[in-house]
C-alpha positions as CSV (number, residue, x, y, z in Angstrom):
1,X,0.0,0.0,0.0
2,X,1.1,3.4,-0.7
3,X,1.7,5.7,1.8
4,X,-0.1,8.8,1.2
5,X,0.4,12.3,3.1
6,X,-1.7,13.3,5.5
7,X,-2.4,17.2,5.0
8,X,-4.6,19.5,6.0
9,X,-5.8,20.6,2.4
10,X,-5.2,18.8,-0.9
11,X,-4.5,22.6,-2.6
12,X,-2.3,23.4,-0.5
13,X,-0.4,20.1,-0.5
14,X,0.7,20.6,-4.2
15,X,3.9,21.7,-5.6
16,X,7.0,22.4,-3.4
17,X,6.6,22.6,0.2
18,X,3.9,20.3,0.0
19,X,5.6,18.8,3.5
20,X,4.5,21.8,5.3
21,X,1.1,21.2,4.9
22,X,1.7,17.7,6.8
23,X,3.0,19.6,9.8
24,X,0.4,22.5,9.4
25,X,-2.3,19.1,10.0
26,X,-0.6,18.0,12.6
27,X,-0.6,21.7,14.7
28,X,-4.3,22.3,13.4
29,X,-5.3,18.6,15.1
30,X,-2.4,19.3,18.4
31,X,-4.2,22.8,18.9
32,X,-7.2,21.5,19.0
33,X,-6.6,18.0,21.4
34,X,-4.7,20.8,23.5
35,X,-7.6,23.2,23.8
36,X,-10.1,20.3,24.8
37,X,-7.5,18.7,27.2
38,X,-7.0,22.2,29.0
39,X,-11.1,22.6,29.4
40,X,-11.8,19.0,30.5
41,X,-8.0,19.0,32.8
42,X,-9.5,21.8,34.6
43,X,-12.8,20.7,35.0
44,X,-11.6,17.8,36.8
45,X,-9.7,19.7,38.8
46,X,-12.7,21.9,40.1
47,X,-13.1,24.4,37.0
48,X,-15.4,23.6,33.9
49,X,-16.0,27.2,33.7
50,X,-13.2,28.2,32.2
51,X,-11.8,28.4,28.2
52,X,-8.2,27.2,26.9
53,X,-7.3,30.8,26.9
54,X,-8.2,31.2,30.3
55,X,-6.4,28.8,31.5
56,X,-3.1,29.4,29.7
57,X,-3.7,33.1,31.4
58,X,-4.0,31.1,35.0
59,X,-1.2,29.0,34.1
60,X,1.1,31.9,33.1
61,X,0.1,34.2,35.8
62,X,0.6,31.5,38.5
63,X,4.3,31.0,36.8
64,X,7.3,31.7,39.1
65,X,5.2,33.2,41.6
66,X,5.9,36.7,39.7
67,X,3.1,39.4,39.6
68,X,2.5,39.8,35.5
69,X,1.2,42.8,33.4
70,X,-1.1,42.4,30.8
71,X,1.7,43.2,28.2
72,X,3.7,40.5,30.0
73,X,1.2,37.8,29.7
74,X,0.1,38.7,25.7
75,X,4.1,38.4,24.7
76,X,5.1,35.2,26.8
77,X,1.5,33.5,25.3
78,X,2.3,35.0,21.6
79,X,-1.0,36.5,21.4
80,X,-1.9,39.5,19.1
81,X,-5.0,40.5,20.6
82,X,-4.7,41.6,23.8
83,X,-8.5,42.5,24.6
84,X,-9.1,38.9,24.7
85,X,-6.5,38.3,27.0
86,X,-7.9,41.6,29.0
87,X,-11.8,39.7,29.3
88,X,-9.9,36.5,30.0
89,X,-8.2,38.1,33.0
90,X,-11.0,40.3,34.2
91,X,-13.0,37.1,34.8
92,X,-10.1,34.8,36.5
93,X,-10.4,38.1,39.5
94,X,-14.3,37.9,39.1
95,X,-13.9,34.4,40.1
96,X,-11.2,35.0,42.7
97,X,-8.3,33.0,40.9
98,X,-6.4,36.1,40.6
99,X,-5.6,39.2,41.6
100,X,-5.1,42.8,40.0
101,X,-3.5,46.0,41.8
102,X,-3.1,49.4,39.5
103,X,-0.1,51.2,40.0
104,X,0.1,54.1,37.8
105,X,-1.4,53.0,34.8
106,X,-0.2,49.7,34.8
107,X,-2.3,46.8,36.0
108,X,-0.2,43.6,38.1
109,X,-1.7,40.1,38.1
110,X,-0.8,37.1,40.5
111,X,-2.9,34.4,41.5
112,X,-4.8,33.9,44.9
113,X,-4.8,31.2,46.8
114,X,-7.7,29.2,45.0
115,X,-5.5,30.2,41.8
116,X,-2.8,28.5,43.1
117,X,-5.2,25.6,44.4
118,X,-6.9,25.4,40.6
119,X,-3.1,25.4,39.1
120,X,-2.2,22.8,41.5
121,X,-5.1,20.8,40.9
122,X,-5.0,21.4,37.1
123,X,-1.0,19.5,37.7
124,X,-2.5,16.4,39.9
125,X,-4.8,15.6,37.4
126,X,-2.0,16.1,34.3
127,X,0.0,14.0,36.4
128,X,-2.3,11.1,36.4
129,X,-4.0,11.2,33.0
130,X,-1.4,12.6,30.7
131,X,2.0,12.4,32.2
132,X,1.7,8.5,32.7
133,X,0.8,8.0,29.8
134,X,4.0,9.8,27.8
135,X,6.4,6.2,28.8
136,X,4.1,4.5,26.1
137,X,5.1,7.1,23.2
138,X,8.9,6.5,24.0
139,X,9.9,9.6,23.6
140,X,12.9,10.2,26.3
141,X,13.3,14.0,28.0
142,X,15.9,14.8,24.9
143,X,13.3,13.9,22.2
144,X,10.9,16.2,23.9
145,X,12.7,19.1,24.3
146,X,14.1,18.4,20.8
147,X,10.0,18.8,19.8
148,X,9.6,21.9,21.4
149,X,12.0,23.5,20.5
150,X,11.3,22.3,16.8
151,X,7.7,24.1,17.9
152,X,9.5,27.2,18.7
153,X,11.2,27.5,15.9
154,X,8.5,27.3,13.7
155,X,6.3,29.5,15.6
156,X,8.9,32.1,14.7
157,X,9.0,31.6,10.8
158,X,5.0,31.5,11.4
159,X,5.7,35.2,12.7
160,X,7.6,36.6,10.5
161,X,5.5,35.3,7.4
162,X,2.3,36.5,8.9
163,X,4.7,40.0,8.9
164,X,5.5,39.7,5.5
165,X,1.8,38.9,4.5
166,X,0.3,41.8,6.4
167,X,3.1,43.9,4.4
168,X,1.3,43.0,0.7
């Protein structure tokens, strides 16, 4: 049997570079297991109210233990639009999983003690349904960080043609 690619659209698949649509099918499917793994982690872990966004917010805010700005949290998440970032926050304090404190015109976020909870909770139940299962995928620490980095990389060349694009 012939082995096909698997891409995410035929017309894009032609020509040169056809390779890129197999890895643009594989972040399109990734994205989307990720997103619905966040919502149903955290709703096991106490939280089925919150999106993917606002968990990656929780998550980064709840990071080192560090009060974060807005700005902070948009750059270190590689998010554009920072009003959507902005609603995400203003309902983590709503439901008491953060904090906020203006200083001049800046706004600081760190997480309260049921943020803290939540993150912590979000890890036990990582722990037990996703990080035991990684030893069947044999991929060793190495080959992971090999991935993400891979990841990163491409992220940035996603960057700087979505730059060049807006520039036509």
């Amino acid at each position: 049997m012939e082995k096909r690619p698997i891409v995410s659209s035929r017309h894009l698949a032609e020509g040169e570079g056809w390779e890129a649509s197999e890895i643009e099918y594989g972040m399109i499917i990734a994205y989307n297991a990720f997103s619905r793994w966040m919502t149903r982690c955290m709703s096991a872990a106490g939280h089925a109210e919150l999106t993917s966004l606002e968990i990656l917010a929780l998550h980064n805010v709840n990071h080192r233990n560090k009060e974060k700005r807005l700005t902070d949290i948009c750059f270190l998440l590689n998010i554009e639009d920072s009003h959507t970032v902005n609603y995400a926050l203003k309902k983590l304090v709503k439901i008491g999983l953060i904090q906020s404190e203006k200083r001049g015109k800046e706004v600081f976020y760190r997480t309260s003690e049921a943020g803290q909870a939540a993150c912590d909770a979000y890890r036990q139940v990582r722990e037990r349904c996703f990080i035991d299962g990684l030893s069947k995928l044999d991929l060793s620490g190495a080959d992971m960080r090999e991935i993400a980095s891979s990841l990163r990389s491409l992220s940035g060349q996603y960057d700087q043609a979505s730059r060049a694009a807006a520039s036509l």
